[in-house]
C-alpha positions as CSV (number, residue, x, y, z in Angstrom):
1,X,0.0,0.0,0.0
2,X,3.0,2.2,0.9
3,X,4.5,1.6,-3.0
4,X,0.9,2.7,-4.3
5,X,0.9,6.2,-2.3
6,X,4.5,6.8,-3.8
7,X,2.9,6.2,-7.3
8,X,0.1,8.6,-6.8
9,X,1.4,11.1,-4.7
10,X,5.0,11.5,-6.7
11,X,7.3,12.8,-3.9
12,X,11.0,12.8,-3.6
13,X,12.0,9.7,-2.3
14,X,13.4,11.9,1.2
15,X,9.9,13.3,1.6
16,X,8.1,10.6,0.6
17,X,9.9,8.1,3.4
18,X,9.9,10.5,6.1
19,X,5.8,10.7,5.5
20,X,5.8,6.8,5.2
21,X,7.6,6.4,8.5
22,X,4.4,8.0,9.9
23,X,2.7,5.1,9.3
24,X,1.5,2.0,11.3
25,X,0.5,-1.2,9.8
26,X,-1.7,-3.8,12.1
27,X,-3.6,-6.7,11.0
28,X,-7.2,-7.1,12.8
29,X,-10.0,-9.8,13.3
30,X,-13.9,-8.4,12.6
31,X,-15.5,-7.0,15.0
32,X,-12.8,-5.2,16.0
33,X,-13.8,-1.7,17.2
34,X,-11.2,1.1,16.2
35,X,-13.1,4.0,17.7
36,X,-15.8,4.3,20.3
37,X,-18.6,6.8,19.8
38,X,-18.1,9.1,22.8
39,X,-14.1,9.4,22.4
40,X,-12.2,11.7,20.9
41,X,-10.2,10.4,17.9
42,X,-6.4,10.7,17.6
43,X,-5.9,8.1,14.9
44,X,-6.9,8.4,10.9
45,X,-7.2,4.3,9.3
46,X,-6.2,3.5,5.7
47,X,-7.7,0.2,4.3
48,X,-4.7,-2.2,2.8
49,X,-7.2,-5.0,3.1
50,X,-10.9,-5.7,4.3
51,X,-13.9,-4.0,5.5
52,X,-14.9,-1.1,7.7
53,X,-18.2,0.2,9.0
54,X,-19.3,3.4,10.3
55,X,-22.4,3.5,13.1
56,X,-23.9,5.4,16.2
57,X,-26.2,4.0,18.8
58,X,-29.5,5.2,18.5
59,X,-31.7,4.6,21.3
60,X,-29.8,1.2,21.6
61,X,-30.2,-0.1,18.4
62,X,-27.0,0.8,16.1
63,X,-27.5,2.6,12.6
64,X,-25.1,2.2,10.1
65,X,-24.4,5.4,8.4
66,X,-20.7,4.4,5.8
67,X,-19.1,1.8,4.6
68,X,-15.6,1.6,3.5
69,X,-12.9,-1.0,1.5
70,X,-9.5,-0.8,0.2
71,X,-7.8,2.3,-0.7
72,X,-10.1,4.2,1.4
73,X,-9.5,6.3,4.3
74,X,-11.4,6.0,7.6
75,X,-11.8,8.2,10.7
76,X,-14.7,10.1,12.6
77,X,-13.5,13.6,10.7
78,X,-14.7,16.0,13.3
79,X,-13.4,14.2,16.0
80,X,-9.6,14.2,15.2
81,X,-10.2,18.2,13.7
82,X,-11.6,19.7,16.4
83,X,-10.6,16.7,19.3
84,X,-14.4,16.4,20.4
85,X,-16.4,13.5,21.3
86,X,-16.7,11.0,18.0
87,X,-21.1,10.6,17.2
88,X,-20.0,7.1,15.8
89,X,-18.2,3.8,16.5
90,X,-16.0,2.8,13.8
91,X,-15.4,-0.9,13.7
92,X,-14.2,-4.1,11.1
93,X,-16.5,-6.2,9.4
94,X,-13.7,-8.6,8.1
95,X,-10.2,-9.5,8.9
96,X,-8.5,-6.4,8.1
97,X,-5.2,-4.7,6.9
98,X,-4.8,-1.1,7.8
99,X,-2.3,1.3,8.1
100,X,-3.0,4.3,10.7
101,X,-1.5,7.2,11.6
102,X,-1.5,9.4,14.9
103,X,-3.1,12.8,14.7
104,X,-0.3,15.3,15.2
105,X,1.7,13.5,12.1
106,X,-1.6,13.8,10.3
107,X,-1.3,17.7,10.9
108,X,2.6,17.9,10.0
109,X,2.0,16.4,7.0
110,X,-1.1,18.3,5.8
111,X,0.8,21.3,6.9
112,X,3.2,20.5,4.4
113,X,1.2,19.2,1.7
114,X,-1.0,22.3,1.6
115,X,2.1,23.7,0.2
116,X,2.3,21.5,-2.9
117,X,-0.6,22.3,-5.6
118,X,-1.3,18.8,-7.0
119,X,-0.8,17.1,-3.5
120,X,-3.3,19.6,-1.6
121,X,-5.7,19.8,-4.4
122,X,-5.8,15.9,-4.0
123,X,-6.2,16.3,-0.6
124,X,-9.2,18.7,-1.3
125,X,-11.1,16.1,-3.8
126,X,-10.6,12.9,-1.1
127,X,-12.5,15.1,1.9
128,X,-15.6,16.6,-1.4
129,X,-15.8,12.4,-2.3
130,X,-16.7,11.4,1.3
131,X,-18.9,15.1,1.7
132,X,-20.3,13.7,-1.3
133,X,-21.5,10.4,-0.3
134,X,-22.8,11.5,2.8
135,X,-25.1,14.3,0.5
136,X,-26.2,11.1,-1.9
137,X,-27.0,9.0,1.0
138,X,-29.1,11.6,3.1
139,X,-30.9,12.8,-0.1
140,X,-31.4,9.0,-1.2
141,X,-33.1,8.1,2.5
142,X,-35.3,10.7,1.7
143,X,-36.5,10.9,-1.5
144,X,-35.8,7.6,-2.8
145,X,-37.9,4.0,-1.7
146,X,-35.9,1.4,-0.2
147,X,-36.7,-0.6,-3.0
148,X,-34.6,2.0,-5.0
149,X,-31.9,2.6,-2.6
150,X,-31.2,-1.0,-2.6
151,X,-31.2,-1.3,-6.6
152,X,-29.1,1.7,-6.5
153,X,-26.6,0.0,-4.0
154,X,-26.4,-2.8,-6.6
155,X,-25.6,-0.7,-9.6
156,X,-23.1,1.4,-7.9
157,X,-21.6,-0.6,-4.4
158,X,-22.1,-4.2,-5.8
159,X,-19.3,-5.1,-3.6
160,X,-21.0,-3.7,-0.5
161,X,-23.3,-6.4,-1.2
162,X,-21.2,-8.8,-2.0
163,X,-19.1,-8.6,1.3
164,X,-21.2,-7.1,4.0
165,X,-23.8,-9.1,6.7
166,X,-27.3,-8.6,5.3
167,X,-28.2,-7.2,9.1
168,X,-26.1,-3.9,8.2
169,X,-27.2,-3.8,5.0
170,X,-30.7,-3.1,6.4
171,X,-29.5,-0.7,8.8
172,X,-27.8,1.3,6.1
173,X,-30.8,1.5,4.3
174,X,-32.8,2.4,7.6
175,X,-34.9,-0.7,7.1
176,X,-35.3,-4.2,8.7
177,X,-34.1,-7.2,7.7
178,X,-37.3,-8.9,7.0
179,X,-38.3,-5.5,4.6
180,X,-35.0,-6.5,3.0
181,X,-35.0,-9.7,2.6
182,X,-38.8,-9.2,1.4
183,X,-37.3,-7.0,-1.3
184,X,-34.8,-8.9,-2.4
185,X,-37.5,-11.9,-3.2
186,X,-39.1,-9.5,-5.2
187,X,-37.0,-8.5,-7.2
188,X,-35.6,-11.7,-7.8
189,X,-38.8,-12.9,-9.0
190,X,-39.0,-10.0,-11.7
């Protein structure tokens, strides 16, 4: 994973190793929790290998709000900014590969980056992606049928369903399990 961020971010080898050593690579089971909604993070994840979900507790029963796979990064955002309680619990779904680094090497670096047009400027499009998502999925709760979120999940996340537990599936698309599983006959019928 190191090797790909020297492709994309072409950096002087110096530079480049000096970022790298900020890095930590750990191998995890699922189910294992990374961040606890309530604390404040200090650690930013980035996926080598498996799966990552996003949720809060909601009146006990947990709502999953992201998902994320390789080559993406992971971290309650306004957490590690502004070091205030996270409002989710970030956790593995599957045996996973990641790479994390600590805040304050997270901020030397960005520092330094902002200095470098094409490195800042990629910077800028991987925070508008996730702000992105987040806009599609709270617009597609409310205007779209869960029968259409789900087909819309297929077209464009097939691996979501491929690789995630039909029980956070549902809670993704603010449904049961039976109301997906009721869809899914459906439209397997048609």
């Amino acid at each position: 994973m190191i090797e790909q961020f020297r492709n994309q971010f072409q950096l002087e080898d110096s530079k480049f190793d000096a970022y790298a050593s900020c890095f930590n690579r750990i191998e995890v089971p699922a189910k294992t929790t990374l961040l606890n909604e309530g604390e404040i993070s200090k650690r930013m994840f980035f996926i080598e290998k498996g799966c990552i979900r996003e949720w809060f507790n909601n009146d006990g029963k947990d709502i999953t709000c992201q998902f994320f796979f390789e080559q993406q990064a992971v971290g309650a955002i306004e957490s590690f900014k502004k070091n205030i309680p996270a409002l989710t619990t970030i956790e593995t779904i599957e045996p996973s590969v990641l790479w994390w680094i600590h805040q304050q090497d997270a901020y030397m670096i960005i520092a330094e980056i902002k200095e470098i047009p094409h490195l800042r400027d990629l910077f800028i499009d991987k925070i508008f992606e996730r702000t992105f998502d987040y806009m599609k999925y709270f617009f597609s709760v409310i205007k779209d049928s869960p029968q259409e979120r789900y087909l819309r999940l297929l077209a464009e996340r097939p691996e979501l369903i491929r690789r995630v537990p039909q029980h956070y599936i549902a809670s993704y698309m603010g449904i049961s399990t039976v109301h997906l599983s009721r869809i899914k006959s459906k439209l397997s019928r048609s």
